[in-house]
Each structure stands twice: as structure tokens, then as C-alpha cells.
N, C-alpha and C positions, 0 to 999 in steps of 0.2 A: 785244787790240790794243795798240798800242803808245802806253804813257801820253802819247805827244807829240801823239798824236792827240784825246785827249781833252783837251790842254790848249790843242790849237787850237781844238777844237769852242770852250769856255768862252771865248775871246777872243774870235772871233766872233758868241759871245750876246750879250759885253757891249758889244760894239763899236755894237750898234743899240739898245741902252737908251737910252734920252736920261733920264740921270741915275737916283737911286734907288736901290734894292737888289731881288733879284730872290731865290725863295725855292722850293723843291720839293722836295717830301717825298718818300719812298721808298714802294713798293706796301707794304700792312700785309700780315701773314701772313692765309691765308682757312683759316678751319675745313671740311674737310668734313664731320665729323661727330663729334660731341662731343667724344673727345682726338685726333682724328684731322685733323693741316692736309693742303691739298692741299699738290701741289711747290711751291716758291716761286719764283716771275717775278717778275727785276726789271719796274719802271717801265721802260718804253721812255726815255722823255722823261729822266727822273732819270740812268738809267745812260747816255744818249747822253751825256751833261753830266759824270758824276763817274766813270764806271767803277766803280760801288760795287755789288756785287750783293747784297746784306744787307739785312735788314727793320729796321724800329728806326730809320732814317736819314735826318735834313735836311739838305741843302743851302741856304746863305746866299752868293749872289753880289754883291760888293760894291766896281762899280769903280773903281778910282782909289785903294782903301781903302791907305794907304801900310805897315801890318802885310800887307796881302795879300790878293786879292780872294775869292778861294778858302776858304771856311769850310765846315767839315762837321763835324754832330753827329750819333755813332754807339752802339751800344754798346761800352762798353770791355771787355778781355780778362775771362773770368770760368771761371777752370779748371777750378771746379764742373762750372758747365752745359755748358762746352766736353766735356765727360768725355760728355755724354748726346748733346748735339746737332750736336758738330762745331769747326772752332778758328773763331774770329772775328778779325777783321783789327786791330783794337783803334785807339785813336789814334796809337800811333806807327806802328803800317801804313797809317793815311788818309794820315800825311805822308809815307812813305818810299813807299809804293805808288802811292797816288792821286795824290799831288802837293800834299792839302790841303797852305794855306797855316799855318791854324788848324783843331785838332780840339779838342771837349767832347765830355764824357760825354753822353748821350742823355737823360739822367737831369736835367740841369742846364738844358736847354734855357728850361724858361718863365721862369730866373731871367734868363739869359744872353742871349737873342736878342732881350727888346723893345728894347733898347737901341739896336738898328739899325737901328728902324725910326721912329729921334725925326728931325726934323728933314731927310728925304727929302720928296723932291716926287711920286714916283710909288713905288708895291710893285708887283713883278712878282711875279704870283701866279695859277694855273688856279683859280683859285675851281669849285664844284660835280664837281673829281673825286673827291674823299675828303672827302665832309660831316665826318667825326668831326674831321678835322683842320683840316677848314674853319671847325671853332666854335672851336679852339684857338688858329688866326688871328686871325678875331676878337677873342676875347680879348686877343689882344697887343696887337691893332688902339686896341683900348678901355683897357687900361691904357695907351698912348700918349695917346689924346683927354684921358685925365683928369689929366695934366700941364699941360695947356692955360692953367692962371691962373701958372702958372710959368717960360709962353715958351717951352714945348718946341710943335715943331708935328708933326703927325702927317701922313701923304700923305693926299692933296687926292684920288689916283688909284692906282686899283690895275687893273690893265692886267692883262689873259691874256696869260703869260709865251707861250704858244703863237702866239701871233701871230707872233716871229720865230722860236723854236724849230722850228716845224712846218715853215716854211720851209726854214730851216737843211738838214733829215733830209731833205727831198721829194731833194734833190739828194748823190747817192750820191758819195762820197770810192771813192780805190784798194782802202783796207783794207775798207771797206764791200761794194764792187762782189765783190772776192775770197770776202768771207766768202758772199754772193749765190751764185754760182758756187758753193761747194764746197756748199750749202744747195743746191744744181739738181743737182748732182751726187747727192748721197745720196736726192734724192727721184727720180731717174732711176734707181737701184737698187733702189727701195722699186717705183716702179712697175713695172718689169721681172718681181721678185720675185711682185708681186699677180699677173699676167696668168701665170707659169706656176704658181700656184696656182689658178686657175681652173678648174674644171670641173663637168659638170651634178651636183648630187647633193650638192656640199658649199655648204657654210656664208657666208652673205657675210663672217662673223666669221671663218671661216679665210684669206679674203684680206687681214682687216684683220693677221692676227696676222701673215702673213708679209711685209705692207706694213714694219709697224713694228718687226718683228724688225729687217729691214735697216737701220733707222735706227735701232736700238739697237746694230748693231755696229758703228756708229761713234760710238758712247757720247753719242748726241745723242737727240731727241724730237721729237714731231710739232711742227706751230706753227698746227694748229686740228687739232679733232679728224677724223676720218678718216672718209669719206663712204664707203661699198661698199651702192651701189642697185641689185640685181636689179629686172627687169621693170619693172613698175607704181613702183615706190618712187623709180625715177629720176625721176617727175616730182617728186616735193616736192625744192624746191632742197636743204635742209640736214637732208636722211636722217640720220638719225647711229645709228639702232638698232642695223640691219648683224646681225640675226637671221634673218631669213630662208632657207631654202633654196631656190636656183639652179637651173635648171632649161633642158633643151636648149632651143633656141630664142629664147631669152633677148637682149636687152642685159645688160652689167654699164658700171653707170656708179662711175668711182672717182675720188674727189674725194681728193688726198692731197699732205703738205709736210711735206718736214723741217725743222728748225730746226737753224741753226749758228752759235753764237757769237753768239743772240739775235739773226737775219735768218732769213727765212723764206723756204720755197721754197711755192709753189703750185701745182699744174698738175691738171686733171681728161683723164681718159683715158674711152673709151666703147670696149666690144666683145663680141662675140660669146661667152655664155659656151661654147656647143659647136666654137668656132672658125670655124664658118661666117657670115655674113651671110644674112637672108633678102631678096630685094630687094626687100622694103618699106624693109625695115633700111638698105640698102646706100644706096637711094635718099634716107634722110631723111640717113643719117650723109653721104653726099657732097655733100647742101647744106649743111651748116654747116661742113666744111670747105673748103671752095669759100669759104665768109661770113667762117672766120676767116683763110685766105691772103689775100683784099682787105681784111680788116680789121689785119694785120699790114702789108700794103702802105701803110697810113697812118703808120704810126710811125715818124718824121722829125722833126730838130730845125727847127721853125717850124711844124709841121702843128699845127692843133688836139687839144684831150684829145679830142674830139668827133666827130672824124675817124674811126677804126674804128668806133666803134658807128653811124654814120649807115652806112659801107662795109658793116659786117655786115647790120644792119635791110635796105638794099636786096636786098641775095644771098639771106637768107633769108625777105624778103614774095615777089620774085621765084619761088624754090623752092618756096613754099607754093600758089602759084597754080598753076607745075607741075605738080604731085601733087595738085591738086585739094582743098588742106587749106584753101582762099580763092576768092574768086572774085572779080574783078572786078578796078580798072586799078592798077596797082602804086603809083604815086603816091597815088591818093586811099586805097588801103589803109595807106601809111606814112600820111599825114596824117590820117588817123582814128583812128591809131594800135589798126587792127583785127590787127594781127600781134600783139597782145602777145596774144591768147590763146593762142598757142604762143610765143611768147617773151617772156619779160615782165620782166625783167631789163635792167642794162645789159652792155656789152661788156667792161668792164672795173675797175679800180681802181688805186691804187698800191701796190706791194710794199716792203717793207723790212724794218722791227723789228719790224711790227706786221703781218700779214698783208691787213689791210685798211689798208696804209699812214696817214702823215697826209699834209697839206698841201692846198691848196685846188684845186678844180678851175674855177672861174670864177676872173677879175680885172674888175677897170672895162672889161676889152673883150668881157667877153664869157668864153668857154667858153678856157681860159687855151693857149699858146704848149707845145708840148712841146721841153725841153732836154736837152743831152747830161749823162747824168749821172741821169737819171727812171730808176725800173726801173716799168714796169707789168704787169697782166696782158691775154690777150685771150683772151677764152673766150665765142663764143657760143653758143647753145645752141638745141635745139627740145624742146621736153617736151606729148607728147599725150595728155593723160588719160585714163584710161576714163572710158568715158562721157560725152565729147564729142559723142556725133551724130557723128560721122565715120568713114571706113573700119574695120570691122574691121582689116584690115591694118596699120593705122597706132595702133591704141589699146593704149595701155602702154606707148608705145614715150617713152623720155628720153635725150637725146644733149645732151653739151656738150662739147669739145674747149678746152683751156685752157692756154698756154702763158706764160711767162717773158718781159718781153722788155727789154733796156735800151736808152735809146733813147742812141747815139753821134755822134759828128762827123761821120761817115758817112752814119748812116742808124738802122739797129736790129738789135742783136744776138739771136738767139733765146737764152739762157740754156737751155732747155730742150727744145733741140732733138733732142739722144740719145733722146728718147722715142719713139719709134713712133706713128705716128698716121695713116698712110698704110692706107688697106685689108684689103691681102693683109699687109704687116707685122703690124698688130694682131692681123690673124686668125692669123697663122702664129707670134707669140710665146706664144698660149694654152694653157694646157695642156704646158707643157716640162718639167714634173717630174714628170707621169705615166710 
């Protein structure tokens, strides 16, 4: 993205601080296994703010500060390790690329940074998301108090930086929304990919591979990992074994997103892994699409966040009665909330950096206002367990349909509408590369 945009993002932080200095660390590296790190993921929050995608790294936001508000400590160049692990941006890259105002070595930090936090009124600070780094705060915290017979004062108040931050992100920019879009795109090719690898007899792990191949040929990665539930296994929400073999007859439920330029795509697809429907099948999957077209019919700039999942819950306690999965009057089964043993979930969340977005979903009014510029998801779903007591016909059976959506000036765009989800299309994409 274009560093102008991250140096609006940072003006806008600072513009709702009411005074202070404001402070966010960079994700540490995670070990998988003894010398083994996983891939390294920025911080959402950190990189929304600095554009820095590097481990080792704090940011110091510090308004008004007349040197410049903008300070980052990183590691500096080191040709050694650069030789094992790759180039590093160094300090003169935080000011020529990032736009820091000021950079330190990483290495300098506990000598260099409590100095900023003497004589502030408030530290903006996520306290409890990196305990290690949270006692290192501390610590600066407490070398400031114990100045205190000297006339230094230390903040009265340390405020979760997240409070305007999260805000901030809830509400999607051009460069955002785009990078959105081209993350809908590659998991629109990934899901295509899955559905003509399907068929009875192979592997849910062979759809996973040709899910994620296609998002590695466009030199990108999942942004959670990849759901493929044959049968029975679609009812656990978050499958991830994906061992199993597929079998005629079958649903395949696939929960899959790519990630691009750190935005995530999300969408679950549900179908027939012999290409047919059986009409038990046909019958459950066309109430919960039927739940998520009135539940997508909610998302409008002023509707409630609350708005599709009440729209879905009706279509699908309604459907459940149908099919004989319920009985009794559709109202007192929402208000009893006797549908959640087939749907127990909500209808949706926010999308963005994070796959399960941030920002809040209530305000002082209640369940909050949806704006142009929100990207959510809406996916509902029915999941029948065996051994429910209920139809044969219907046990094993997991469907969720799960779509993209941004909500506009207009109304709501599908991002993720090239997917197939219609019927006869999901049945008739299965199996294409047999």
C-alpha cells in the first residue's frame, strides 16, 4: 500500500488521543518446534499503523512531538544474519520506507523509550496481548514512578490503544476494500479448484491441496486454516483434520480464504461430493440458502449488525419445522432459542486483517448501525448430528453457505459472489477435472 496511506492511518490515531503517547509492539516470532518458527504474521493492529512487517519492532506514537510523532525501534541491518535469514529494512529503511520520523536500534530500546513516558497524562497501550512485553512495559512504567521525589510524573492512565484503533480498521479505505476484492478473487479460484477436485474415493486433504495450491499461485496463503468436512465432520464447526475419505452420497463442506496483502477472504461452500443432491440434501441445503438471500437482504447502511442473523434464525427455525427437524410455533421456537440445536452459531462477523475482524458490534444503542465501508461475512448454516433422534435421512448431514459482503452507499456488494452456490451450479462444478 501506499505509505500515504499509512501515514493517514497514524494521523487519524492520533487525532483521537487526547494527549499522551501511544505505544505497540510488533507480533514476536512463534516457535513451532524446537529450531523450527512458524511463517511470520504481522500484527494486524501494528502493521495497520506502521507498515512494518518485521518481528523485533516497537512503535512510539507521540503527538505534537516537534522532532516528529512517528518513532520506531527495529532491528538494524546485520549482513551476518541477513546472509541466513533474509535483508532487513534497517533504520535508514524505517525513515526512507516507513516514513519513521525517528528510528533506534531494538537493542536500545529499555535505555531510550522510558523517557517518553515521563510526564504524559495517559499511555496508550493493549495491555494483556503479549504478556512478555507487557512486564517490559511495566517496567518502564515503574522506572518512571520511581522518579517521582524528582518531579517527574508518570500517566495517571494507560487506555487500550484498541479502543480508537479497532474503530479506525472496522471502516474499510479504497486500498483496503481493493486489496478485499483481489483476497475474494483468489479464494473464488481456490474454491472452484476444491469443487473440481472432488470426487467419491479421494481424500478431503486432496481438496485441501488443490484449494491452496491456487492461492499459492498467486504467491499468497490461506488467512485461517482450511476446513474440508465430508459427511458427519461437517457438523463440528472448525474441522481442520481434512483426513478423511469422501464418499458417494456425501456433503463436502469447505470452509476456505485466501489472504492478500494481509486482508482475508472468507467464504464456506457445501455440495454434493458425487455431484448429485439427495433430497434430503437438496431440502436442507435450500433452507439455508433461502436464510442467507434474506439474511444478505439485511445489509444496508443504517440496518442493524443484528439484522441478518435475526433474518437467517427466522428462514431457518421456519425450514426446520418444515422438514419436521422442530415442531411447534415458529416464534416461541426462536424465543426459546430451541433452533440452536441445529444452528448454534451466529450469522456472521467482521472481515478484514484479521479474518474474524475487530471493532465492536454493540454501542449505547444497542446492537450498532451498519456503514458504508464495513466488510462482513453471512453464512448460516444447519448442522445435524448423528445421533440426534432425528430422521435418518437428515443425520450427518452439515451445510453452511458463507459469503463476503461490503456494505455501500447503496446497499451491499457481494465480494464473493463468482462462487457458485446455486444448486444445479455447485452440483455441475464437481468433479471437472475427472
Amino acid at each position: 500500500m501506499d505509505p500515504a496511506t499509512f501515514a493517514a492511518r497514524r494521523a487519524a490515531f492520533m487525532a483521537q488521543m487526547e494527549g499522551g503517547v501511544a505505544l505497540l509492539a510488533a507480533a514476536p516470532v512463534q516457535a513451532r518446534n524446537r529450531d523450527v518458527e512458524y511463517p511470520y504474521r504481522p500484527d494486524s493492529d501494528f502493521f495497520y499503523l506502521t507498515g512494518c512487517a518485521e518481528p523485533e519492532a516497537v512503535a512510539l506514537f507521540v503527538p505534537g512531538r516537534e522532532a516528529g510523532a512517528f518513532v520506531l525501534f527495529l532491528r538494524d541491518r546485520d549482513p551476518a544474519k541477513e546472509q541466513w535469514v533474509g535483508t532487513r529494512l534497517g533504520l535508514d529503511g524505517a525513515r526512507a520506507v516507513l516514513g519513521a520520523d525517528e528510528a533506534h536500534p531494538i537493542g536500545e530500546i529499555d535505555k531510550l523509550l522510558p523517557p517518553y513516558l515521563e510526564d504524559v497524562a495517559r499511555l496508550y497501550y493493549p495491555f494483556g496481548r503479549q504478556p512478555t512485553f507487557d512486564r517490559r512495559v511495566a517496567c518502564w512504567l515503574n522506572q518512571v514512578r520511581a522518579k517521582a521525589r524528582a518531579g517527574v510524573r508518570s500517566p495517571r492512565m494507560v487506555v487500550d490503544a484498541a479502543a480508537i484503533l479497532h474503530e479506525l480498521r472496522l471502516i474499510k479505505g479504497e486500498e483496503e476494500v481493493a486489496a478485499l476484492r483481489r483476497a475474494c478473487e483468489i479464494t473464488a479460484e481456490g474454491h472452484l479448484a476444491g469443487m473440481a477436485a472432488t470426487a467419491p474415493g479421494r481424500f478431503e486433504y486432496e481438496v485441501q491441496a488443490a484449494i491452496e495450491s491456487a492461492f499459492c499461485r498467486h504467491g499468497t496463503t490461506w488467512s485461517y486454516p482450511t476446513i474440508v468436512a465430508s459427511g458427519g465432520n461437517a457438523c463440528t464447526l472448525h474441522y481442520v483434520d481434512n483426513r478423511r475419505q469422501m464418499a458417494s452420497g456425501e456433503l463436502l463442506l469447505v470452509d476456505a480464504g485466501a489472504e492478500f496483502d494481509l486482508y482475508a477472504g472468507d467464504v464456506t461452500r457445501t455440495y454434493p461430493v458425487s455431484g448429485r443432491f439427495t433430497a434430503a440434501q437438496r431440502d436442507l441445503y435450500e433452507i439455508v440458502l433461502a436464510a442467507q438471500a434474506e439474511a444478505i437482504a439485511q445489509v444496508r447502511p443504517g440496518g442493524r449488525w443484528d439484522g441478518p442473523h435475526r433474518a437467517a434464525v427466522e428462514v431457518l427455525t421456519q425450514g426446520m419445522v418444515d422438514v419436521g427437524l422442530l415442531t411447534g410455533a415458529v416464534a416461541e421456537l426462536i424465543a426459546t432459542e430451541a433452533y440452536k440445536r441445529f444452528y448454534m452459531h451466529r450469522t456472521g462477523h467482521w472481515l478484514g486483517m484479521d479474518v474474524h475482524d475487530v471493532g465492536d458490534y454493540r454501542d449505547d444503542e444497542g446492537w450498532r448501525r451498519l456503514a458504508p465501508g464495513m466488510v462482513l461475512t453471512v453464512e448460516p448454516g444447519l448442522y445435524i448430528a448423528p445421533g440426534d433422534g432425528v430422521a435418518a435421512e437428515f443425520a450427518g448431514i452439515g451445510i453452511r453457505i458463507e459469503d463476503d459482503c461490503l456494505v455501500t452507499a447503496a446497499g451491499c456488494e457481494v465480494l464473493t459472489a463468482a462462487i457458485p452456490k446455486a444448486p444445479e451450479a455447485v452440483a455441475a462444478a464437481v468433479g471437472d477435472c475427472r
